[in-house]
C-alpha positions in Angstrom: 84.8 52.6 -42.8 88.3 50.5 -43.6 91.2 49.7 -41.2 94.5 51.7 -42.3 97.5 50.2 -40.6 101.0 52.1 -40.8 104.2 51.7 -39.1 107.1 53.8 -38.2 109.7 53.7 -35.5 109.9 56.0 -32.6 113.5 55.4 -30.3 113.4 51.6 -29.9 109.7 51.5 -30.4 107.6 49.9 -33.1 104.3 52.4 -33.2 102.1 50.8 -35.0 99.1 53.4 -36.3 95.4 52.3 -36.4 92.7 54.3 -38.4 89.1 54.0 -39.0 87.0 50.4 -37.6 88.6 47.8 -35.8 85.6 44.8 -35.8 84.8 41.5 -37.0 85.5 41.9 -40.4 89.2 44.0 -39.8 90.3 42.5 -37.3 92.3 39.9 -38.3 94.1 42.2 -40.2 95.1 43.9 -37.5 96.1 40.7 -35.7 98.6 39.4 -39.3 99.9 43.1 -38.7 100.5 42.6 -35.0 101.9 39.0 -35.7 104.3 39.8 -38.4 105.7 42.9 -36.0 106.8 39.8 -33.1 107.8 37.7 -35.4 109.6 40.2 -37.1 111.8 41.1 -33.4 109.5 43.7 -32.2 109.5 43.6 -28.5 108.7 47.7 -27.1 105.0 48.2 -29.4 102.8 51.1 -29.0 99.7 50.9 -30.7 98.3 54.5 -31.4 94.3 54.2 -31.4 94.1 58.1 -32.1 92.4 57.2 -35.2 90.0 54.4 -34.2 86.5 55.1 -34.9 85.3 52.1 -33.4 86.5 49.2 -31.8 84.3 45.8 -30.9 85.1 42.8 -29.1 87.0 41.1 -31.7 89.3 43.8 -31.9 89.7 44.0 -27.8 90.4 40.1 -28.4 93.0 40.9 -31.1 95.2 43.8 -28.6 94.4 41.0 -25.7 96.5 38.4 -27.7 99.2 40.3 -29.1 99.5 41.5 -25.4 100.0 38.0 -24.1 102.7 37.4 -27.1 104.4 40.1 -26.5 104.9 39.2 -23.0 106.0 36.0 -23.7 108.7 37.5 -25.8 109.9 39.4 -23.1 108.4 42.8 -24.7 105.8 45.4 -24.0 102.7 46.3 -25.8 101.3 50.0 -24.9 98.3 51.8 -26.5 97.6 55.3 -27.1 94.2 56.1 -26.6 92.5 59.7 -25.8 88.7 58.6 -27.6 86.6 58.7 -24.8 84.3 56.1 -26.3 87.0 53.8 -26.5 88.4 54.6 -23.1 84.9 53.9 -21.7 85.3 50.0 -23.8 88.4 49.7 -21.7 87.1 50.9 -18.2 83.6 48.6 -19.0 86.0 45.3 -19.5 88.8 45.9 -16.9 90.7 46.0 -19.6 92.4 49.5 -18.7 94.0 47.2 -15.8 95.9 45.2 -18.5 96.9 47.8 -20.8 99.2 50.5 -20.1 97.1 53.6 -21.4 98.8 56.9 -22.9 97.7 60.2 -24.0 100.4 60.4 -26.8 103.1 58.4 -28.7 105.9 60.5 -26.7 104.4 59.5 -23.5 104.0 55.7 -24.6 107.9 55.8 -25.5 109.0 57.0 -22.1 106.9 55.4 -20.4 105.4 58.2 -18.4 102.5 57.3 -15.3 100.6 60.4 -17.6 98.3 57.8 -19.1 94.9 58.6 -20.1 93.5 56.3 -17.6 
C-alpha cells in the first residue's frame, strides 16, 4: 500500500492527513511533508493517523522528529489515532507519554484531555 498525504486547515491548525503505510520506504515522505509544514510557519499540527494501516519504526522516528521541531518552534504537534494496533505501537514505546493522543480532529483542535490514550 502507498502513503497519501493531504492537508487542510482546521481553526489555527494545520491537520495534516495520513493514509495507507507509513515504513521505511514512505517515510521520508512523510518527514519532507512534515518539514515543509514548519518551514512553511506551521506551529499548532495535528497529524490524523485514522487512515494508517501500518506504521514501523522509521515512521515513529519520523513523528518523534517533527515533534522535537515543532517544539523548538515554539508549536505543538498532536496525533489522531483510534487504530488500536497503532495505539498498542505507542503504549509498547512510551511513546503515548510524548504525544498528545486524540480520538478526533475536533478534539485535537481544542485540545480536550478526551484522548484515546
Amino acid at each position: 500500500m502507498d502513503l497519501s498525504l493531504s492537508t487542510r486547515t482546521v481553526a489555527d491548525h494545520t491537520v495534516l492527513q495520513v493514509g495507507g503505510e507509513v515504513d521505511v520506504y514512505t517515510a521520508p515522505r512523510l518527514r519532507e511533508r512534515l518539514i515543509e509544514l514548519v518551514d512553511g510557519g506551521a506551529r499548532q499540527v495535528v497529524v490524523d493517523l485514522g487512515a494508517v494501516e501500518f506504521l514501523d519504526s522509521t515512521g515513529l522516528g519520523v513523528l518523534v522528529g517533527a515533534h522535537k521541531r515543532l517544539r523548538a518552534a515554539g508549536g505543538t504537534l498532536s496525533l489522531v489515532c483510534t487504530r488500536e494496533p497503532l495505539l498498542k505501537i505507542f503504549r509498547i514505546t512510551a511513546l503515548d507519554q510524548v504525544f498528545r493522543l486524540f480520538d478526533t480532529v475536533n478534539s485535537a483542535v481544542a485540545g480536550d484531555a478526551g484522548a484515546a490514550q
